[in-house]
C-alpha positions in Angstrom: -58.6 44.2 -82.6 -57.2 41.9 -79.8 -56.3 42.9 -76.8 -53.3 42.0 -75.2 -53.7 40.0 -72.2 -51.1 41.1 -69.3 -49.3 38.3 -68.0 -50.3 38.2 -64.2 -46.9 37.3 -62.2 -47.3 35.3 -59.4 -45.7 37.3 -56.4 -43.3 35.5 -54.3 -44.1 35.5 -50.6 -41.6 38.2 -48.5 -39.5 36.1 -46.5 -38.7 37.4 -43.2 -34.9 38.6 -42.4 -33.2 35.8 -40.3 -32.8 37.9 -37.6 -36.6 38.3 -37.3 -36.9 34.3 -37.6 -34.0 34.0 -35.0 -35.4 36.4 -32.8 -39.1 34.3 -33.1 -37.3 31.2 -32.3 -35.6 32.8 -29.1 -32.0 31.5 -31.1 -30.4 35.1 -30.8 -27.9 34.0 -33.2 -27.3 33.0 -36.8 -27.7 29.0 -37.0 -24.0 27.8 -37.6 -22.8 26.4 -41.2 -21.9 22.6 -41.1 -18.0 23.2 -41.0 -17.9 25.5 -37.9 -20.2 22.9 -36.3 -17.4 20.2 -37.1 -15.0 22.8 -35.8 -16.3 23.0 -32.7 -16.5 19.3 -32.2 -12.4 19.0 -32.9 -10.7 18.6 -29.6 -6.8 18.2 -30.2 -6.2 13.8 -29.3 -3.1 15.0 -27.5 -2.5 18.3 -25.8 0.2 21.4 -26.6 2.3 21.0 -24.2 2.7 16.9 -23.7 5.7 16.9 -20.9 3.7 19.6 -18.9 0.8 17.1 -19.2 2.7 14.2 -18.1 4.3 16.5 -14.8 0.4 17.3 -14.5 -0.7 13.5 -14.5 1.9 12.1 -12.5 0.9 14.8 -9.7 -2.2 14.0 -9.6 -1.2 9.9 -9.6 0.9 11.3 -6.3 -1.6 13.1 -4.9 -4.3 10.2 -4.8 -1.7 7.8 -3.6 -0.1 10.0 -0.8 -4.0 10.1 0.6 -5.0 6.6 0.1 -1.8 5.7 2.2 -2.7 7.8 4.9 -6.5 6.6 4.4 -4.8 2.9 5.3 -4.0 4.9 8.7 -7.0 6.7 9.8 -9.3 4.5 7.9 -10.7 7.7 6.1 -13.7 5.6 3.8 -13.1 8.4 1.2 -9.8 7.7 -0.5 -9.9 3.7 0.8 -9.0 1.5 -2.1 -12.1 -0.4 -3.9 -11.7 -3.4 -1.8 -11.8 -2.0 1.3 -14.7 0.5 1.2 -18.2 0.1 1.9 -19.8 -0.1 5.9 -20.1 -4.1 5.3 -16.3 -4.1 5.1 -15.7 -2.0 8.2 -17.9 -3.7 10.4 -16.1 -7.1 9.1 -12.1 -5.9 9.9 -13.4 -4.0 13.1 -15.2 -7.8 14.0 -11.9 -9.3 13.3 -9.4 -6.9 15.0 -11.6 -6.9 18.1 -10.9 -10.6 18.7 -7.8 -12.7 19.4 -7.6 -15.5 16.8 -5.5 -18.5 16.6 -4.6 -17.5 12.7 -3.0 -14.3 13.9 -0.1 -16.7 15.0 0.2 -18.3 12.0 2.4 -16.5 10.0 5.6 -16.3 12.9 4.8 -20.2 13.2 5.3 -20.8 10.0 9.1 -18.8 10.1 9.7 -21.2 12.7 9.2 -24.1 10.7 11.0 -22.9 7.7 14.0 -21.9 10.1 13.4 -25.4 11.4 13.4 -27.4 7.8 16.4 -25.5 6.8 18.2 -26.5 9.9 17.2 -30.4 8.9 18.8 -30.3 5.7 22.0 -29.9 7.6 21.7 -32.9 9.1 23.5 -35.2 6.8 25.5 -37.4 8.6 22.3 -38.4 10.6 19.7 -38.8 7.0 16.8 -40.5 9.2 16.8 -38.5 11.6 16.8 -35.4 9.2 13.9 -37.6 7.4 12.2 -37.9 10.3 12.3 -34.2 11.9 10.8 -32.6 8.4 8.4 -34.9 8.8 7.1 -34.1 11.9 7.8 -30.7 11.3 5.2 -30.7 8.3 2.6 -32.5 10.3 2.4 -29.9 12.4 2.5 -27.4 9.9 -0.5 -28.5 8.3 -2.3 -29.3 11.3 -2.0 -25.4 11.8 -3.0 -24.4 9.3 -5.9 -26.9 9.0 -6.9 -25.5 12.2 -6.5 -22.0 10.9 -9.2 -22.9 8.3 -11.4 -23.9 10.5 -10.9 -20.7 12.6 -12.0 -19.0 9.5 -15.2 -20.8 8.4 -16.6 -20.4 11.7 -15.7 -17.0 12.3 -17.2 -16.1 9.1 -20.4 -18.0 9.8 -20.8 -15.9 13.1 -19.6 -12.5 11.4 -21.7 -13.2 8.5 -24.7 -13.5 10.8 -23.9 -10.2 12.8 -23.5 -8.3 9.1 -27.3 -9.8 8.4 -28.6 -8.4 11.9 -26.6 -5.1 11.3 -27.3 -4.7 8.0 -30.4 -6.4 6.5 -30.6 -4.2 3.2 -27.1 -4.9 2.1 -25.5 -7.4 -0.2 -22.6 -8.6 1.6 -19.8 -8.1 -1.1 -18.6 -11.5 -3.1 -15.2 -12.6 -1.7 -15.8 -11.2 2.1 -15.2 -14.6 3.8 -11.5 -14.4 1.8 -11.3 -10.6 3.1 -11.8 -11.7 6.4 -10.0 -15.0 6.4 -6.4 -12.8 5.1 -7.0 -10.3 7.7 -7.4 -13.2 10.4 -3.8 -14.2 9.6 -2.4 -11.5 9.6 -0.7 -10.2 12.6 -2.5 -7.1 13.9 -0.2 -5.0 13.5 0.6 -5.9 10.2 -3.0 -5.1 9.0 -3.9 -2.9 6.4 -6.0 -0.9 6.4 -5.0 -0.3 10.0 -7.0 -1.5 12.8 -9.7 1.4 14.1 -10.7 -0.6 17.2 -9.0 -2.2 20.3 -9.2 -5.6 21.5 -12.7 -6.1 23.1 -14.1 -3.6 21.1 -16.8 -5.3 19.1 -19.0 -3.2 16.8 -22.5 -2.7 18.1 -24.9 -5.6 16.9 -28.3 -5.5 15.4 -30.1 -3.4 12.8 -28.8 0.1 12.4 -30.6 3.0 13.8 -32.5 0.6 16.2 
């Protein structure tokens, strides 16, 4: 008397094969599970082989030394050290190792003096006169070197006007008057890096490329 009613079953929808979906996406490959993915990340903190690492490293530390050294010869701006590199920074040691300065003569002046004050304290039978020659002796000392300072500022104010004209996009690099000022005292052929240009040999003046 009733009829059964047939239970409709909802069908599923047919999934596609990953490799069909892969393929779709342009992937090519199966998407990785999370712990390959971690895996993959791993890198080892140190390596196999640590003393062949170190012989590896310390090469390397020779290798950039050995051509920074000879960098502080030919002026090479590639392997310079920090300090030193940068066209603002050439133009101001090839300004300063074209001149003759009164600072360059500092440094010997100054081993004069100490040979001098050391002589003085030898002087005991004659204390006044010991008094009185370390005195004089550090007058002049700091006379010098006052007039060594005052080499420097004006120097710089000249340079500093010649890296403007040269220059006029550039920032001139914070602690350039103390980077010239050390190079002034220092005897030429002391300098480092060493000097590029002779005496008389001024770099050209005036905005580049004009």
């Amino acid at each position: 008397m009733f009829s059964r009613k047939k239970s409709e079953t909802p069908q599923s929808p047919v999934q596609e094969p990953s490799s069909h979906r892969d393929a779709a996406t342009g992937k090519g490959h199966a998407t990785p599970t999370r712990r390959e993915a971690e895996a993959a990340r791993r890198r080892p903190l140190v390596p196999a082989d640590r003393k062949e690492a170190k012989r590896q490293a310390k090469l390397r530390r020779d290798a950039a030394y050995q051509r920074q050294q000879e960098a502080l010869v030919t002026g090479d701006e590639r392997f310079l050290p920090i300090r030193d590199k940068g066209r603002v920074r050439r133009y101001a040691r090839d300004w300063v190792d074209a001149r003759w300065s009164f600072s360059e003569f500092i440094l010997p002046v100054m081993l004069l003096f100490f040979v001098a004050m050391v002589g003085a304290s030898f002087l005991q039978n004659s204390p006044e006169l010991a008094t009185s020659l370390v005195t004089v002796i550090s007058v002049v000392f700091y006379g010098f070197f006052a007039i060594s300072v005052v080499e420097g500022l004006i120097v710089w104010g000249r340079l500093r006007k010649r890296i403007q004209e040269r220059f006029p996009g550039d920032k001139i690099p914070r602690g350039t008057w103390f980077y010239v000022y050390s190079r002034m005292v220092m005897a030429r052929r002391w300098r480092s890096p060493r000097p590029q240009v002779d005496r008389g040999q001024f770099p050209p003046v005036g905005a580049r490329g004009h």
